[in-house]
mmCIF file of the N, C-alpha and C atoms, coordinates in Angstrom:
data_MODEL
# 
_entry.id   MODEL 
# 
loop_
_atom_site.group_PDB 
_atom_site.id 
_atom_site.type_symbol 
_atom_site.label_atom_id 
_atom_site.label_alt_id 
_atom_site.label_comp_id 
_atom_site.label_asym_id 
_atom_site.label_entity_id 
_atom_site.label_seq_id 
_atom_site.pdbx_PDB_ins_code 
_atom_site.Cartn_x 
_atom_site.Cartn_y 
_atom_site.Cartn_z 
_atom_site.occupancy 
_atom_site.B_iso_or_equiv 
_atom_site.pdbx_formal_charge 
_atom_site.auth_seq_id 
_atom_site.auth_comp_id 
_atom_site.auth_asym_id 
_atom_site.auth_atom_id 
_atom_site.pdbx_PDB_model_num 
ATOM 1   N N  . UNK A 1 1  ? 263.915 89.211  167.287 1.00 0.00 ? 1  UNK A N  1 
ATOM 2   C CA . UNK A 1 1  ? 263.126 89.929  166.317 1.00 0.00 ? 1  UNK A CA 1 
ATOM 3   C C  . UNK A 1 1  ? 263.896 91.128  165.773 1.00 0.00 ? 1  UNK A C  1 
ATOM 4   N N  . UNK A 1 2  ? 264.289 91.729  166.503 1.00 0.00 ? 2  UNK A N  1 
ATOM 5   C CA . UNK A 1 2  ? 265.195 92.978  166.077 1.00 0.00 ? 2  UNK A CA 1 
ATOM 6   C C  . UNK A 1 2  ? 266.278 92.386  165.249 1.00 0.00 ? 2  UNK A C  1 
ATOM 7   N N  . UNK A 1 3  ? 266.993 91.379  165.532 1.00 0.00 ? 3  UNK A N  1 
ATOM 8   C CA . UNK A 1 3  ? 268.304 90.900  164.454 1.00 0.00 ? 3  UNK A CA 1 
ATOM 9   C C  . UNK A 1 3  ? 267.614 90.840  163.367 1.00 0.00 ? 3  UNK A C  1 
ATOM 10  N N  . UNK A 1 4  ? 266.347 90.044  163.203 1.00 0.00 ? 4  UNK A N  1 
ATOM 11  C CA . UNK A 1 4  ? 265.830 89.742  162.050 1.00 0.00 ? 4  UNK A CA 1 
ATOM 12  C C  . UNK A 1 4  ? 265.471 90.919  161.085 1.00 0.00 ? 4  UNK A C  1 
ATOM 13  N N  . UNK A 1 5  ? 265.243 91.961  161.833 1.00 0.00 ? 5  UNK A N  1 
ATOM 14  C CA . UNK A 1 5  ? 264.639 93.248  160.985 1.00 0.00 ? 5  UNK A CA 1 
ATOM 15  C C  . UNK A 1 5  ? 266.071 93.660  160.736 1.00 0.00 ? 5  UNK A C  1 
ATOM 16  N N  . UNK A 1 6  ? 266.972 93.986  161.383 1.00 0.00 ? 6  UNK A N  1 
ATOM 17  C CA . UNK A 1 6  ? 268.181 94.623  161.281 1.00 0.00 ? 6  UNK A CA 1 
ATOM 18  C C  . UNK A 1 6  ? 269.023 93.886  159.881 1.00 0.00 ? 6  UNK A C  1 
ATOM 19  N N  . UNK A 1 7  ? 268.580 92.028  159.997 1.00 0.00 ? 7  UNK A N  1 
ATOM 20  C CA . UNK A 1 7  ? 269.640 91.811  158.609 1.00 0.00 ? 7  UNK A CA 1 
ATOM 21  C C  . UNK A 1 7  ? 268.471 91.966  157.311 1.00 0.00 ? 7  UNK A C  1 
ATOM 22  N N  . UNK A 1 8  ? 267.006 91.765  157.359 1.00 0.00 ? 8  UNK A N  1 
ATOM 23  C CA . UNK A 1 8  ? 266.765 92.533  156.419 1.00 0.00 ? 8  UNK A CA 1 
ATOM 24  C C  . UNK A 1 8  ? 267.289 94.075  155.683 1.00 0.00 ? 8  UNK A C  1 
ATOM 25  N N  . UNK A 1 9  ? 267.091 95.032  156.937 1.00 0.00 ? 9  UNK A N  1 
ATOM 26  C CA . UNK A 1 9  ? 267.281 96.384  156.367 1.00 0.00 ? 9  UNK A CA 1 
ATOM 27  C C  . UNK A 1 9  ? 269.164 96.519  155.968 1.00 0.00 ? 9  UNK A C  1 
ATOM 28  N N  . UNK A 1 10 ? 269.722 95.347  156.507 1.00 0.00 ? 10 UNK A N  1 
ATOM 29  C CA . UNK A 1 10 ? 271.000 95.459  155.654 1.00 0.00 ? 10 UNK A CA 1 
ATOM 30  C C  . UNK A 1 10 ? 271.317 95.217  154.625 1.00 0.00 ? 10 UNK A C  1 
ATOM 31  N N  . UNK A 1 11 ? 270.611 94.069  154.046 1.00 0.00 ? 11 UNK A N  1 
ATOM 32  C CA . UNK A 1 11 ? 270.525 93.339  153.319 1.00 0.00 ? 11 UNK A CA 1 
ATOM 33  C C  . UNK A 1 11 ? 270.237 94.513  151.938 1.00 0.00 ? 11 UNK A C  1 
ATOM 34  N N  . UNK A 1 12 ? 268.515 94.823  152.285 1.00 0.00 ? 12 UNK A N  1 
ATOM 35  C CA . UNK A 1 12 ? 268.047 95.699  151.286 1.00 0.00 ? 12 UNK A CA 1 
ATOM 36  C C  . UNK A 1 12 ? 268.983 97.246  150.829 1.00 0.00 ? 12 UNK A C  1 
ATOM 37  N N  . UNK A 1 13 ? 269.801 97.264  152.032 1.00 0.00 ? 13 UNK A N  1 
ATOM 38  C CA . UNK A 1 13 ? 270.687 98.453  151.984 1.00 0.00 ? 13 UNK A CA 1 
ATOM 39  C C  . UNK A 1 13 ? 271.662 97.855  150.858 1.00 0.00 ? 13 UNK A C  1 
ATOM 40  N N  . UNK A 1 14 ? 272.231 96.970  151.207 1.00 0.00 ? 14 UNK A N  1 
ATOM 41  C CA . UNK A 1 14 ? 273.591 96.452  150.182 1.00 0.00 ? 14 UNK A CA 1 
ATOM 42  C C  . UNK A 1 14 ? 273.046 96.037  149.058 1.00 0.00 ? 14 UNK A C  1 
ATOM 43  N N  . UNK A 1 15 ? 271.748 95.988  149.307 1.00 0.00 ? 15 UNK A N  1 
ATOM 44  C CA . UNK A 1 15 ? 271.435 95.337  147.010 1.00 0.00 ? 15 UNK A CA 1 
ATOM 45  C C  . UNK A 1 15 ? 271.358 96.511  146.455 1.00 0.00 ? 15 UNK A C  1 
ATOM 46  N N  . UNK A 1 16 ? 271.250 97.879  147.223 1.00 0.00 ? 16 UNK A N  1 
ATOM 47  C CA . UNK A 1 16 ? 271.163 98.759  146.511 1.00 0.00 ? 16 UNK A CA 1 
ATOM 48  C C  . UNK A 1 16 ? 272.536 99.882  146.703 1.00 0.00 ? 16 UNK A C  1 
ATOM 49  N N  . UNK A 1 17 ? 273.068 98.985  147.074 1.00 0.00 ? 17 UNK A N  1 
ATOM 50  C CA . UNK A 1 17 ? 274.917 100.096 147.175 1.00 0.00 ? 17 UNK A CA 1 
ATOM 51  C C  . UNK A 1 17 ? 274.884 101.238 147.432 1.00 0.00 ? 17 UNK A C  1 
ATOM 52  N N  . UNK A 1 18 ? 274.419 101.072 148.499 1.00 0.00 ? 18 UNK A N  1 
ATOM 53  C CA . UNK A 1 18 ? 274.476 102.179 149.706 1.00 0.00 ? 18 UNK A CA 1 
ATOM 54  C C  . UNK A 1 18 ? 275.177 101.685 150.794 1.00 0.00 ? 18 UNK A C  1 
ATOM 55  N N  . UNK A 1 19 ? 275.676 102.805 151.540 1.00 0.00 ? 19 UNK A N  1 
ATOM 56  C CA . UNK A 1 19 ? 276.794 102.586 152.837 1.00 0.00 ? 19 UNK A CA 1 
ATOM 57  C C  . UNK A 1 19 ? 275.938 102.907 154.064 1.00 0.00 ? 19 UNK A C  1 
ATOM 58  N N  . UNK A 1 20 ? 276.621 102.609 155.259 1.00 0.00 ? 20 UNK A N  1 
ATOM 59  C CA . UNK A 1 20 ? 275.534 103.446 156.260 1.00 0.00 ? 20 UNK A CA 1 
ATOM 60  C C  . UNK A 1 20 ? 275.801 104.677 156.330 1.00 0.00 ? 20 UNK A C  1 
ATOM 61  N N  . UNK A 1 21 ? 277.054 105.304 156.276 1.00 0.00 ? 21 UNK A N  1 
ATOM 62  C CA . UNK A 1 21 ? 276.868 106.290 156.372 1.00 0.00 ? 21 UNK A CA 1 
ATOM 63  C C  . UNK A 1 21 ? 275.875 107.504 155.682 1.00 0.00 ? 21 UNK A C  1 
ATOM 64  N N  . UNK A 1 22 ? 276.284 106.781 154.046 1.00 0.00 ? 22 UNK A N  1 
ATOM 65  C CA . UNK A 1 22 ? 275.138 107.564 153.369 1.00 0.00 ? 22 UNK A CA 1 
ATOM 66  C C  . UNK A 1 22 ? 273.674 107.383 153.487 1.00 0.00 ? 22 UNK A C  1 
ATOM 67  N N  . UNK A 1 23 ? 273.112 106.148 153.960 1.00 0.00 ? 23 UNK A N  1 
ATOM 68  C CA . UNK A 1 23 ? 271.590 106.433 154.634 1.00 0.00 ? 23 UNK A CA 1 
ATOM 69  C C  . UNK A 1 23 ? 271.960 106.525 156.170 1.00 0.00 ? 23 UNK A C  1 
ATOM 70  N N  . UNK A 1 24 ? 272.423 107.170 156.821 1.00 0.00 ? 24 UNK A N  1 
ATOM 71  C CA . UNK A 1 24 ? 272.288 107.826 158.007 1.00 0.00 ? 24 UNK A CA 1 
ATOM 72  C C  . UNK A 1 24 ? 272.505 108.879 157.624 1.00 0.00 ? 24 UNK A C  1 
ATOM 73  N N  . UNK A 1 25 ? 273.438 109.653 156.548 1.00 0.00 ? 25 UNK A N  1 
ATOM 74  C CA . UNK A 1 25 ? 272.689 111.277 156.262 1.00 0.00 ? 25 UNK A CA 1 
ATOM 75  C C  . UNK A 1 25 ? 271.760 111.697 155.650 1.00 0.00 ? 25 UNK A C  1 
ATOM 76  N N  . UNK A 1 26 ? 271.346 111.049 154.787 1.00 0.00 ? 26 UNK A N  1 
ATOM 77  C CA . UNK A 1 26 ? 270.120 110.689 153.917 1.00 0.00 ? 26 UNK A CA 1 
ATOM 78  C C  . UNK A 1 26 ? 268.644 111.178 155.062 1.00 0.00 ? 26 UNK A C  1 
ATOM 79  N N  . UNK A 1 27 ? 269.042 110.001 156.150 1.00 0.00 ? 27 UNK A N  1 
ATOM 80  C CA . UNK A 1 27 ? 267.839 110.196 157.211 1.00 0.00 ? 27 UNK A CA 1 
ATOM 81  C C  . UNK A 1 27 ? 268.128 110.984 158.363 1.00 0.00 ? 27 UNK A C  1 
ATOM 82  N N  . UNK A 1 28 ? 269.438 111.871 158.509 1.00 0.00 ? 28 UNK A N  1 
ATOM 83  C CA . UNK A 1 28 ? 269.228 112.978 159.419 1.00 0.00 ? 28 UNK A CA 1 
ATOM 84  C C  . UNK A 1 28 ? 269.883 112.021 160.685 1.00 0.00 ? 28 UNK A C  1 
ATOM 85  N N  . UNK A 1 29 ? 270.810 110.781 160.734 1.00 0.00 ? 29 UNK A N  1 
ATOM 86  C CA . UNK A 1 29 ? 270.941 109.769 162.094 1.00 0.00 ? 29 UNK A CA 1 
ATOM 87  C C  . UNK A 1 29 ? 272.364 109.870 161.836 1.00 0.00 ? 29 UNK A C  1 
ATOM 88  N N  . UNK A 1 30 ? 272.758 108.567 162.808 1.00 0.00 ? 30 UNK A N  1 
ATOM 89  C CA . UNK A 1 30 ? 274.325 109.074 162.803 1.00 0.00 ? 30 UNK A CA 1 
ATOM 90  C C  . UNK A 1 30 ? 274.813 107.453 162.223 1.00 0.00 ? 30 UNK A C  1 
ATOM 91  N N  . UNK A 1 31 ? 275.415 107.278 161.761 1.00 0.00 ? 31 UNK A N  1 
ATOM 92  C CA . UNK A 1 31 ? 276.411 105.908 161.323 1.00 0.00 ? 31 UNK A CA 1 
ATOM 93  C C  . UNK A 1 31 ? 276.137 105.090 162.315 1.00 0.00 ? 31 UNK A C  1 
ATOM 94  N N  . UNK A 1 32 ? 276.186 104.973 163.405 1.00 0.00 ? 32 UNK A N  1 
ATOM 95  C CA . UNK A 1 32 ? 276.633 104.415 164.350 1.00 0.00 ? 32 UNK A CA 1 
ATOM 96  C C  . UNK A 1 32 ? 275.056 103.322 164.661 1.00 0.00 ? 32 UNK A C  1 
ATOM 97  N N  . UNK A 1 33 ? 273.838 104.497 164.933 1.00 0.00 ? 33 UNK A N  1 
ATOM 98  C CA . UNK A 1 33 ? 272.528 104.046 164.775 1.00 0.00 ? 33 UNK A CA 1 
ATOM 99  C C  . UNK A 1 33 ? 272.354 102.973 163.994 1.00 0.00 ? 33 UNK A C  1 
ATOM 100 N N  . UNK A 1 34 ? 272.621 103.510 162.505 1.00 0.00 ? 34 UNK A N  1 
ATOM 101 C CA . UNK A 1 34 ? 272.019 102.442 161.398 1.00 0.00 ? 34 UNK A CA 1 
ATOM 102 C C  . UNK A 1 34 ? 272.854 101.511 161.896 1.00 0.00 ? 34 UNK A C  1 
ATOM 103 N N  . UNK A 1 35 ? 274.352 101.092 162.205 1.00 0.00 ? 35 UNK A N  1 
ATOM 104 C CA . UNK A 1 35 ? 274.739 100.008 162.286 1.00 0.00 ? 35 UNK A CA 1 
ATOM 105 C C  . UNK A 1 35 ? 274.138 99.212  163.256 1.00 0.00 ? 35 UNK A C  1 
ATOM 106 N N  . UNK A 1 36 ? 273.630 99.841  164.787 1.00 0.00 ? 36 UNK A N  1 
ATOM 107 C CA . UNK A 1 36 ? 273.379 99.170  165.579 1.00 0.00 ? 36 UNK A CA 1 
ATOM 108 C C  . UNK A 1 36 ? 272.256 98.304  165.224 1.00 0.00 ? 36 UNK A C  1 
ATOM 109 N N  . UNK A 1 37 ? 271.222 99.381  164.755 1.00 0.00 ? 37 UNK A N  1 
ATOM 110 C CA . UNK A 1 37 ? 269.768 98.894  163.394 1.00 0.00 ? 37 UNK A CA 1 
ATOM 111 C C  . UNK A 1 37 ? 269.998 97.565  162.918 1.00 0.00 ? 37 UNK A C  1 
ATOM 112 N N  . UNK A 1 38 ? 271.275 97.227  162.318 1.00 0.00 ? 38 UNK A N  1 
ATOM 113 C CA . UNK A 1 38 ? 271.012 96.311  161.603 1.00 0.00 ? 38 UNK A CA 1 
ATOM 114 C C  . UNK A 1 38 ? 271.633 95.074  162.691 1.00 0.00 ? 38 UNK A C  1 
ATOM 115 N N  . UNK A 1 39 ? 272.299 95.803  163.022 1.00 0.00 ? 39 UNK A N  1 
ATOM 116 C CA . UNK A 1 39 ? 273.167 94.581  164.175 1.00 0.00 ? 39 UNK A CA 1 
ATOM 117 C C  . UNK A 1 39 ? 271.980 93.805  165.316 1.00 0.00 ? 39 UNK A C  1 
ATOM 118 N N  . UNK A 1 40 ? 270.696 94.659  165.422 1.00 0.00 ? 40 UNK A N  1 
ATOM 119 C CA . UNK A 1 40 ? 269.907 94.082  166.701 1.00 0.00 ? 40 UNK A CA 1 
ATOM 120 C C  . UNK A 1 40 ? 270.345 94.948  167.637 1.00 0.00 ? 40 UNK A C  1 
ATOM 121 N N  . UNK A 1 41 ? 271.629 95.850  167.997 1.00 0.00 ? 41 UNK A N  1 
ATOM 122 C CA . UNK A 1 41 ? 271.992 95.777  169.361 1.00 0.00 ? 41 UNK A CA 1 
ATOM 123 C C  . UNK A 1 41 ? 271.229 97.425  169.621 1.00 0.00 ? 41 UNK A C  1 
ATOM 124 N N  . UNK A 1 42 ? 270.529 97.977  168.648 1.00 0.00 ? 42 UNK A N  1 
ATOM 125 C CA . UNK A 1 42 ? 270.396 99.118  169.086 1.00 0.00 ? 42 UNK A CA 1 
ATOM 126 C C  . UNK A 1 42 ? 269.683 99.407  170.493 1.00 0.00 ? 42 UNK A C  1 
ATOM 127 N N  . UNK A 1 43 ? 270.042 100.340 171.766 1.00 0.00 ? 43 UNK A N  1 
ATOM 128 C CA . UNK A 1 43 ? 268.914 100.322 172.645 1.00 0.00 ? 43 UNK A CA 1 
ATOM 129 C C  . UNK A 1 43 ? 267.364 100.916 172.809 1.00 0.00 ? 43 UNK A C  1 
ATOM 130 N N  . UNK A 1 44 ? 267.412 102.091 172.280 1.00 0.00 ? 44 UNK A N  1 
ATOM 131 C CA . UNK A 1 44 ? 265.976 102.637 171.620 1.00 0.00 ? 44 UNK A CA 1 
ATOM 132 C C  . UNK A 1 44 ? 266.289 103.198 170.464 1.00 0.00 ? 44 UNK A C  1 
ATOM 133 N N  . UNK A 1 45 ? 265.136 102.880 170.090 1.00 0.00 ? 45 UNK A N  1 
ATOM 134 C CA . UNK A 1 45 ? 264.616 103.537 168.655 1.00 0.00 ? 45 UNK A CA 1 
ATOM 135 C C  . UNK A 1 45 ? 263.133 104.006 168.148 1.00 0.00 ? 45 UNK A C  1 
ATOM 136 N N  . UNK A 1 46 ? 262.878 105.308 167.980 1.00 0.00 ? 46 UNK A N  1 
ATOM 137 C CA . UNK A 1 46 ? 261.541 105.029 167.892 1.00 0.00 ? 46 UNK A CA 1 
ATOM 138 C C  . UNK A 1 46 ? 260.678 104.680 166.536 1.00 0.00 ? 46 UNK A C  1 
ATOM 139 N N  . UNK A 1 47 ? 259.633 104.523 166.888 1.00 0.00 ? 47 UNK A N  1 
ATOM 140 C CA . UNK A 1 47 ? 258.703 103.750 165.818 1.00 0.00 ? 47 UNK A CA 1 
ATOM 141 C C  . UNK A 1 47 ? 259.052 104.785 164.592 1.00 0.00 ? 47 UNK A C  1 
ATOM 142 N N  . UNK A 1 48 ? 258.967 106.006 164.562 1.00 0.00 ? 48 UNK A N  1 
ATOM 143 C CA . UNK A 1 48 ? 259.017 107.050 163.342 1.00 0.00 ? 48 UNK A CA 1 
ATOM 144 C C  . UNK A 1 48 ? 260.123 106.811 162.909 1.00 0.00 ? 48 UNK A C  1 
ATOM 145 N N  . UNK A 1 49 ? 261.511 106.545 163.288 1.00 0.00 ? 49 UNK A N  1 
ATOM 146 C CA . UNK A 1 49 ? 262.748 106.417 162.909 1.00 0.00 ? 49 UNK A CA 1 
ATOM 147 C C  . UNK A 1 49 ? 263.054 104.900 162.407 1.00 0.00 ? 49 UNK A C  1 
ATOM 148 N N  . UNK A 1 50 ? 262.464 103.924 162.873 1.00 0.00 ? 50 UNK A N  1 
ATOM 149 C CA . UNK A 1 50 ? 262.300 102.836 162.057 1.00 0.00 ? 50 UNK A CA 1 
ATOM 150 C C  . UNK A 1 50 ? 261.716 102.770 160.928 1.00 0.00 ? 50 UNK A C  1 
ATOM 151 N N  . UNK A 1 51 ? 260.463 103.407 161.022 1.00 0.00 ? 51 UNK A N  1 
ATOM 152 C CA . UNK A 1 51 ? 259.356 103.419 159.391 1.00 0.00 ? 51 UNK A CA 1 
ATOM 153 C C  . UNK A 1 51 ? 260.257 104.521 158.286 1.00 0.00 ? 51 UNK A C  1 
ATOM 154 N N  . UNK A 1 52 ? 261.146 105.213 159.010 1.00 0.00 ? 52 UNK A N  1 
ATOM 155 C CA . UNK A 1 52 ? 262.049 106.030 157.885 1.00 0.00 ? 52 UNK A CA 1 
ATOM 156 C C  . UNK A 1 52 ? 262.718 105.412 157.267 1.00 0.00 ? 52 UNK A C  1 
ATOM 157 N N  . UNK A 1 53 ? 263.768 104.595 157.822 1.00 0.00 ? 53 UNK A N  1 
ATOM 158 C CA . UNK A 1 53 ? 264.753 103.872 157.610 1.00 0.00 ? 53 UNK A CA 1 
ATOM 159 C C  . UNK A 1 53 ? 263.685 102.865 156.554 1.00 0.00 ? 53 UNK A C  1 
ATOM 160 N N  . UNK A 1 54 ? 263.021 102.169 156.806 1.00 0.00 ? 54 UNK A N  1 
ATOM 161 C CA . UNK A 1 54 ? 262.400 100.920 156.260 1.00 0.00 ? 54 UNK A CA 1 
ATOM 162 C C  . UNK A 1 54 ? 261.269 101.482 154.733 1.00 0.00 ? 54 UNK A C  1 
ATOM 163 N N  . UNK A 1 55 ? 261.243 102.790 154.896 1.00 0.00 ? 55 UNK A N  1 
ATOM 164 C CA . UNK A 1 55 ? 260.845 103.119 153.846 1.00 0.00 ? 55 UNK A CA 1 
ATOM 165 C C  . UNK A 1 55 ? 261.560 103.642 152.731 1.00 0.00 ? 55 UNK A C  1 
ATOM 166 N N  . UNK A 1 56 ? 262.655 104.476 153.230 1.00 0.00 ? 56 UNK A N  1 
ATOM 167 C CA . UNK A 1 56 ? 263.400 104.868 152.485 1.00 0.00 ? 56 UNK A CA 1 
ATOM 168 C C  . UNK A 1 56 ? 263.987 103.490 151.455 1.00 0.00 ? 56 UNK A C  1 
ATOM 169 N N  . UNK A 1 57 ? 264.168 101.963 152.352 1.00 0.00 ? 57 UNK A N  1 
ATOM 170 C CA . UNK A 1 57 ? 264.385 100.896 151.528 1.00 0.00 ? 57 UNK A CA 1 
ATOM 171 C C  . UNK A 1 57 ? 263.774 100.239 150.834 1.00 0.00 ? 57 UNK A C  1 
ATOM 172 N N  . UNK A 1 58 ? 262.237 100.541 151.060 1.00 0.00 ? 58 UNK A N  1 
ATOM 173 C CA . UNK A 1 58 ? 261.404 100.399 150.651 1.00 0.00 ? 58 UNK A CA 1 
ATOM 174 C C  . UNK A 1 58 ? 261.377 99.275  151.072 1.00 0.00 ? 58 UNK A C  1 
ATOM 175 N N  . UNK A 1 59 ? 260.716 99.137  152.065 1.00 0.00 ? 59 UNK A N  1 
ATOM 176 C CA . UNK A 1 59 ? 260.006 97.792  152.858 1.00 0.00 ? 59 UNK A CA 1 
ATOM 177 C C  . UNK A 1 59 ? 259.309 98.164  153.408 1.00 0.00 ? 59 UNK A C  1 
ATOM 178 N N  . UNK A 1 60 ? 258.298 97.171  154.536 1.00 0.00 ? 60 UNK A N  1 
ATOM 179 C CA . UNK A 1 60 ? 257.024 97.599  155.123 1.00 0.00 ? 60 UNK A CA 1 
ATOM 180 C C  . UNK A 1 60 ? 257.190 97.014  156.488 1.00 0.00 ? 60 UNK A C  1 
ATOM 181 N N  . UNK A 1 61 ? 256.764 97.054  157.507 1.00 0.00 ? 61 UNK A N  1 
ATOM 182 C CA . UNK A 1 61 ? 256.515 96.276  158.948 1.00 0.00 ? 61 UNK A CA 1 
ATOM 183 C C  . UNK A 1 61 ? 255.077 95.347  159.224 1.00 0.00 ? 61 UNK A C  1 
ATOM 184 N N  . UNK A 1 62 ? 255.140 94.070  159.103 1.00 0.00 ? 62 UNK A N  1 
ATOM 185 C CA . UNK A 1 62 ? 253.967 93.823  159.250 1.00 0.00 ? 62 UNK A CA 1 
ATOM 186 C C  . UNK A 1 62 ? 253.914 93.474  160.707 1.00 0.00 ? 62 UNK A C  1 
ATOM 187 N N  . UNK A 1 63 ? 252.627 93.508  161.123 1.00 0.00 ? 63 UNK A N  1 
ATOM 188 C CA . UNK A 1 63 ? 251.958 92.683  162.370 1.00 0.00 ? 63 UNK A CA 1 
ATOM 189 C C  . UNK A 1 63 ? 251.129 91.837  162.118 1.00 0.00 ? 63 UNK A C  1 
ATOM 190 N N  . UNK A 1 64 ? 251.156 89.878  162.944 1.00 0.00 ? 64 UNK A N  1 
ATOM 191 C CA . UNK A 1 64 ? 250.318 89.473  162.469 1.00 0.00 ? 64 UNK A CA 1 
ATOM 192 C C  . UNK A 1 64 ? 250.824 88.609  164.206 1.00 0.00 ? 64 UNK A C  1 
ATOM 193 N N  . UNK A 1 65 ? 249.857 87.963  164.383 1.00 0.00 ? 65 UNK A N  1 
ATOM 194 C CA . UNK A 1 65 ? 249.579 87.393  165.988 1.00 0.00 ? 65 UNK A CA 1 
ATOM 195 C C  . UNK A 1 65 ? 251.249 86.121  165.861 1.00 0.00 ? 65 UNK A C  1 
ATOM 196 N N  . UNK A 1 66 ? 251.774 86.667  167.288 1.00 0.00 ? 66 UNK A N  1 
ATOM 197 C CA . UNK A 1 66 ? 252.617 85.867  167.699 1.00 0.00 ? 66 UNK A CA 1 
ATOM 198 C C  . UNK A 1 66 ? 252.598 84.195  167.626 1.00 0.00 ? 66 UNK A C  1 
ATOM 199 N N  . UNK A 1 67 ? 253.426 83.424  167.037 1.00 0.00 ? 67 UNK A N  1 
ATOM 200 C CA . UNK A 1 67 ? 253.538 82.224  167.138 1.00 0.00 ? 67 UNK A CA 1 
ATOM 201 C C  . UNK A 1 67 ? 252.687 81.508  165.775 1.00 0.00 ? 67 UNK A C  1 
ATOM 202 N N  . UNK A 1 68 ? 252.357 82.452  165.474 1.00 0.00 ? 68 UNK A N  1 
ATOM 203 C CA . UNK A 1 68 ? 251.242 81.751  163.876 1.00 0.00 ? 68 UNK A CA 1 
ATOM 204 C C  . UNK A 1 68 ? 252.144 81.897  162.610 1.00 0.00 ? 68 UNK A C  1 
ATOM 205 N N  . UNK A 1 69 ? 252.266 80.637  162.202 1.00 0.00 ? 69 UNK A N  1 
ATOM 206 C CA . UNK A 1 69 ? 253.146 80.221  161.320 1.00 0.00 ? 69 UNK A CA 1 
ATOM 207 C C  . UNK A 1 69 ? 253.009 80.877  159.706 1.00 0.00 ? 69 UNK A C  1 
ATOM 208 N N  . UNK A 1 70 ? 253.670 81.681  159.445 1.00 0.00 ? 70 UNK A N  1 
ATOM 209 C CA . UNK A 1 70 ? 254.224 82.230  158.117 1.00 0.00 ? 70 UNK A CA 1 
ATOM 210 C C  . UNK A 1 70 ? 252.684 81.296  157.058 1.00 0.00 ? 70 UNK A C  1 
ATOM 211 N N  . UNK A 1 71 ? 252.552 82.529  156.436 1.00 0.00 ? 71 UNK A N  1 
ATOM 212 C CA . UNK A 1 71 ? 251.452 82.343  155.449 1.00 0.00 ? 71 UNK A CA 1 
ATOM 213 C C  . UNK A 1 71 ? 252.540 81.563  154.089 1.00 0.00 ? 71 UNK A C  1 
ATOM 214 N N  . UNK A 1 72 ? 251.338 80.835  153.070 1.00 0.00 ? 72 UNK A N  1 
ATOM 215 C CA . UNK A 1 72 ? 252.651 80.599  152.014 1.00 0.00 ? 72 UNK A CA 1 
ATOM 216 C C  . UNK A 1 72 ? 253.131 81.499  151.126 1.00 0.00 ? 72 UNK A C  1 
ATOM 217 N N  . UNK A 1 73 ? 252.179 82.797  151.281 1.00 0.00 ? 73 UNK A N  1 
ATOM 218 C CA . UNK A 1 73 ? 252.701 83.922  150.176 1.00 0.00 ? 73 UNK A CA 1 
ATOM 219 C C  . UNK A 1 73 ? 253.946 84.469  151.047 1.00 0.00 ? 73 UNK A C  1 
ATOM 220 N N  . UNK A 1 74 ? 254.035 84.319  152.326 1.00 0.00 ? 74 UNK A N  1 
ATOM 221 C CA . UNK A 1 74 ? 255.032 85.420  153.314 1.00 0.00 ? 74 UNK A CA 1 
ATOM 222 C C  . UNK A 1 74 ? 256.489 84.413  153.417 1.00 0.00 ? 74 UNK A C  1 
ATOM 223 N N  . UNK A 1 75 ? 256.178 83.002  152.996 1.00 0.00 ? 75 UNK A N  1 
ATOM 224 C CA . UNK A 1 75 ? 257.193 82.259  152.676 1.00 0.00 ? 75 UNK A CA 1 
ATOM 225 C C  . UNK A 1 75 ? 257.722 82.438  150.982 1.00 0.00 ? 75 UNK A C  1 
ATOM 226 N N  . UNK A 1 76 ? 256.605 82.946  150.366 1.00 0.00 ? 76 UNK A N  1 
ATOM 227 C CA . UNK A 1 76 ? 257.557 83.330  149.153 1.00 0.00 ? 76 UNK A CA 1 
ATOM 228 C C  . UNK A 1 76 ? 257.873 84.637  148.534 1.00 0.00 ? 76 UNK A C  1 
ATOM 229 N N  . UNK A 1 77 ? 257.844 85.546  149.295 1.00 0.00 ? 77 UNK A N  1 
ATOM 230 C CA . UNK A 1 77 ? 257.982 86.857  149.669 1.00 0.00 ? 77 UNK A CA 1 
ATOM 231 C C  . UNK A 1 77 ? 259.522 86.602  150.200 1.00 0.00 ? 77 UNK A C  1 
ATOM 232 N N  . UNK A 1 78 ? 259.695 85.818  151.605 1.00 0.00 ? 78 UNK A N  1 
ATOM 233 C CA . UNK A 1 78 ? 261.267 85.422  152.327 1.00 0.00 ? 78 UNK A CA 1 
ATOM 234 C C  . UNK A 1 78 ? 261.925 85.008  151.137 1.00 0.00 ? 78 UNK A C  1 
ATOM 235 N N  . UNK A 1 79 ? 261.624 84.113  150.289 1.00 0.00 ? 79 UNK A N  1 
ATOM 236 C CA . UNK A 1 79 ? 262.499 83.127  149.274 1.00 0.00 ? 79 UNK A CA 1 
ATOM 237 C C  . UNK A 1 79 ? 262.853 84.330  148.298 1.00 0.00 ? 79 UNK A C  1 
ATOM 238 N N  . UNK A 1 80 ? 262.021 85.452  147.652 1.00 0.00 ? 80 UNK A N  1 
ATOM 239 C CA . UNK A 1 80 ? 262.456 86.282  146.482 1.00 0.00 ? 80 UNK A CA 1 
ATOM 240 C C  . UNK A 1 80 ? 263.226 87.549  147.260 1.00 0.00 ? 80 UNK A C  1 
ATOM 241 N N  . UNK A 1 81 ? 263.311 87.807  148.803 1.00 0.00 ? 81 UNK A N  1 
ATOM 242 C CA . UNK A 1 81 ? 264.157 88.848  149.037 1.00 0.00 ? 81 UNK A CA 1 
ATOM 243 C C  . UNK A 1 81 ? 265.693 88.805  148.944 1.00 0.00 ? 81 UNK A C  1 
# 
């Protein structure tokens, strides 16, 4: 789950030509963080420092019950990112 969020927020980082370094000063973190962020490997992070990062890219976090298969709007939401 974390890889998956991590190559989104890279993703959304590089369509908009930004580096990490410059959104890790942007958000007050260090280079190293955002990379781990996107890599999955980070070891903590907290919830406030994720919703920064993910807003500043303007994305959102959803919750919806484990194992229940992708709605068809959330499959075409995946297809236009």
């Amino acid at each position: 789950m974390l890889f998956d969020i991590g190559e989104k927020i890279r993703q959304a980082r590089r369509s908009r030509k930004i580096t990490q370094a410059q959104l890790a000063q942007h958000l007050g973190m260090s280079r190293t963080t955002i990379g781990q962020i996107e890599k999955g490997t980070v070891q903590e992070i907290g919830v406030r420092k994720l919703i920064r990062v993910l807003e500043f890219l303007e994305l959102e976090l959803r919750v919806r019950p484990a194992g229940r298969p992708p709605t068809l709007d959330e499959l075409r939401e995946e297809e236009n990112f």
